[in-house]
N, C-alpha and C positions, 0 to 999 in steps of 0.2 A: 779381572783376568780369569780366563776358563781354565780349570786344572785335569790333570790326569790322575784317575783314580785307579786305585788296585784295592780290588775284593777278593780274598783269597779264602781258602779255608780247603779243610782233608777234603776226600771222597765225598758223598753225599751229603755235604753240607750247605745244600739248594744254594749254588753258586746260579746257575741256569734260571731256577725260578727269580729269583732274584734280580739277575736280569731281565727276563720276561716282565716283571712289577715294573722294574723301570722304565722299559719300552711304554707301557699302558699308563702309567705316570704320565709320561711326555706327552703322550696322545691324545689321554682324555684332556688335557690344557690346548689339544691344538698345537703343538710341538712335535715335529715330523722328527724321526730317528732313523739310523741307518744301522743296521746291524749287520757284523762279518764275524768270520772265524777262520784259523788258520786252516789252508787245505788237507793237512797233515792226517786232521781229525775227522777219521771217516765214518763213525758213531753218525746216525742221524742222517748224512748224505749230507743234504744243500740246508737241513733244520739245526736249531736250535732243539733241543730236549729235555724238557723237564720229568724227575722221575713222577710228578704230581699227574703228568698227562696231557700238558700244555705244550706243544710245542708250534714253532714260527719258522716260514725259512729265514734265513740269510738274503742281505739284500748283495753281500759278493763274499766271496771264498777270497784269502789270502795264500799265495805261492811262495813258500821259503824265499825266492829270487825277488819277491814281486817288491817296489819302494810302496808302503803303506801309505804315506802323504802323497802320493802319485794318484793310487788307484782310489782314497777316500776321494780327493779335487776331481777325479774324472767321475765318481758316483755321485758325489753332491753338484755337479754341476748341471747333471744329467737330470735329476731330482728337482734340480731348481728351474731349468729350461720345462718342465712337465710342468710342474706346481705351482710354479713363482711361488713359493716359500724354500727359504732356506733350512737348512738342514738341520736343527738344535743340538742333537749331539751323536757321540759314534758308543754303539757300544758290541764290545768284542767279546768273544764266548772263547775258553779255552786259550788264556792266554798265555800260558805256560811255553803253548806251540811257538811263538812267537820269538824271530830272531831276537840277540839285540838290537842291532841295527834299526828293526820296526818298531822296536820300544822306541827307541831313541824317536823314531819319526810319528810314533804317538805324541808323544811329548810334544814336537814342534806342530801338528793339527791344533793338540789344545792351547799353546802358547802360542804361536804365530800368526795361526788361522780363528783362532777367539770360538774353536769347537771345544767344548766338553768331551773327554775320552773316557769311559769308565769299563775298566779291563777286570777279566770274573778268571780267576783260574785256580790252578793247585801251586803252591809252592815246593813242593819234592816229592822226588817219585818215590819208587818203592822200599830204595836205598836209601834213602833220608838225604841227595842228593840234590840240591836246586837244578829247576831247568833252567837253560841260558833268559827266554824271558821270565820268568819268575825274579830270577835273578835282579836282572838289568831292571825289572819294575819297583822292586825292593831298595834299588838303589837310588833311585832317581823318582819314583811317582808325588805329588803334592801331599795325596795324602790316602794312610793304608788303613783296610777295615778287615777287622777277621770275622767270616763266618764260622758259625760252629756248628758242631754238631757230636755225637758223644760216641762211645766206642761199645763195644758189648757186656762189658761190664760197669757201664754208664758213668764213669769218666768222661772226662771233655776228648775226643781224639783229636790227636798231631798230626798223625800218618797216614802211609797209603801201602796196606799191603796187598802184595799181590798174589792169590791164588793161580795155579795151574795144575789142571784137572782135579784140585778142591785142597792142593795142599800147598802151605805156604813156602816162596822160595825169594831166594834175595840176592839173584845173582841174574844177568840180560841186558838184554837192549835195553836204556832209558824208558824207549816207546811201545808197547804192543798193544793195541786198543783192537785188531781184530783177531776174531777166532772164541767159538763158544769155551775153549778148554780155559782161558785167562779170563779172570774176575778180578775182584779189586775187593778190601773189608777198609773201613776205618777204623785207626786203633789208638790208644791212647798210648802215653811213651811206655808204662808196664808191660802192658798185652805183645806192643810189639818186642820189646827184648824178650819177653818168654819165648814169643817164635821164633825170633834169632839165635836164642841159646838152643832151641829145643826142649824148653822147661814144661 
C-alpha cells in the first residue's frame, strides 16, 4: 500500500532540498514524479527553491479551491498519454499551505490511487501555532520525519521567528512570505521565549 508522508522541520531545515533528492532518487531509477505546491506560496513563482541553489519548477501550482485528487488524475493522466509511464509519486513543497480538505485528498492519491505522497512543510508559524495543513498531516499522515536543523546558539531549532525590518515580532497574519522588510530566523524553544519576553 503507497502511504502519505509528512517531512517537517523549522525554517531552513532543507525541507526543499530534501525534496529536490527525492525527485532525483525517482529519476535516476527511471521513476517519473510530479511535483506541485500550494499557489499561496509565491517565493520562487512556478519553482521549487533550495537555499543550496538547486531549484525545479512545479509540474502544477495548487488553488486553496482547487480538489488535489482532481487536479494530480488530470496531471498524471496527462503525463501518462505523453510518456506511457505512470506517474510514481507526487511530491508537494510547502505543505503547510495546504487546506485540510487537500490533506485529506493526499491521503486518498496514496491510498486509493496506489501513488506515494510525500509532503515537505513547516509545522507552525511564527506563533508556535499549527497551520490547517500541518495540522491535518500531523493527524492523519502514515508516517512523520523531522528534519532538523539548529538555532543560533546551536541548539536543535523548534521554531519560526519572524523578523520585520530585522526585529522580532509575534503578532500578524499567519502568512506573509512577500516583502523584503519580513524574514524568518530558526530558533530553538530558549532563544525564542527570550524574544517573546524581551530578554
Amino acid at each position: 500500500m503507497s502511504k502519505l508522508y509528512f517531512r517537517y522541520g523549522a525554517m531552513n531545515s532543507g525541507k526543499s532540498t530534501s525534496l529536490l533528492q527525492a525527485a532525483f532518487n525517482y529519476e535516476e531509477r527511471s521513476q517519473h514524479v510530479l511535483l506541485a505546491k500550494p499557489s499561496v506560496d509565491s517565493k520562487g513563482d512556478v519553482a521549487i527553491v533550495s537555499r543550496l541553489g538547486v531549484s525545479r519548477n512545479v509540474d502544477f501550482l495548487i488553488s486553496p479551491k482547487q480538489n488535489l485528487r482532481t487536479v494530480f488524475a488530470q496531471e498524471s493522466a496527462e503525463f501518462e498519454l505523453e510518456n506511457g509511464q505512470r506517474v510514481a509519486c507526487l511530491l508537494l513543497d510547502e505543505a503547510q499551505f495546504l487546506t485540510a480538505e487537500q490533506v485529506d485528498q493526499a491521503l486518498e492519491i496514496a491510498v486509493l490511487d496506489g501513488v506515494p505522497v510525500l509532503a515537505y512543510g513547516i509545522r507552525t508559524d511564527f506563533r508556535t501555532i499549527s497551520f490547517p495543513g500541518s495540522k491535518r498531516l500531523l493527524e492523519i499522515a502514515h508516517s512523520l520525519e523531522e528534519l532538523k536543523t539548529i538555532c543560533r546558539c546551536g541548539r536543535k531549532a523548534m521554531f519560526n521567528g519572524r523578523l520585520v525590518n530585522g526585529e522580532f515580532t509575534f503578532s500578524g497574519e499567519q502568512v506573509a512570505i512577500d516583502g523584503d522588510q519580513v524574514t524568518y530566523e530558526s530558533l530553538c524553544a530558549n532563544c525564542y521565549l527570550e524574544k517573546l519576553h524581551g530578554e
